[in-house]
C-alpha positions, 0 to 999 in steps of 0.5 A, a space after each residue: 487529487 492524490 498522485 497514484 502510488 504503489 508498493 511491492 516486497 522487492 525481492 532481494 531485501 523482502 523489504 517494501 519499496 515505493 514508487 510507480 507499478 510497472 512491468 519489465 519483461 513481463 515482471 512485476 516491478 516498482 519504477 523508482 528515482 534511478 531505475 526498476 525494483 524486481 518484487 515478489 508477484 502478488 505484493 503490489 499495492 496502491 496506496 488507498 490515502 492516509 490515516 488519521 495519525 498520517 500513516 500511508 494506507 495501502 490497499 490490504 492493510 488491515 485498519 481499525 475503527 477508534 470507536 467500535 474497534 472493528 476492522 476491514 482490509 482497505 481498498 480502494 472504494 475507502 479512499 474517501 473515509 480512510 482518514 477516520 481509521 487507523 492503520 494496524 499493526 497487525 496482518 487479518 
């Protein structure tokens, strides 16, 4: 099973950080090894599984199918057949 994991933009860096969701004060952050990550509201995603290059797939991400080249936002309801994509490089 995999363990639940999370990433939001912090909102200093604008750079995604990774860990568990959590809520302090009433604010979204990201729980890391030594302490909580303030990030911007709206950017905390779940991570949906891997690609098939190995690639962390979060929800939202923008995959592609290798053989017919047509893609979709991952969501959850993918968790079982993200391995088959790829991950874009580019937003939809």
């Amino acid at each position: 099973m995999m363990k639940n994991k999370f990433r939001g933009v912090d909102v200093v860096t604008k750079k995604y950080v990774y860990g568990k969701s959590s809520n302090l004060f009433g604010l979204p952050t990201i729980e890391i090894a030594n302490g909580h990550v303030l990030v911007k509201e709206g950017t905390i995603a779940q991570k949906v599984g891997v690609d098939k290059n190995g690639r962390e797939v979060y929800e939202g991400d923008k995959v592609k199918n290798p053989v017919d080249g047509t893609t979709f936002k991952a969501a959850m309801n993918h968790i079982n057949t993200i391995k088959a994509y790829e991950l874009c490089r580019d937003k939809i």
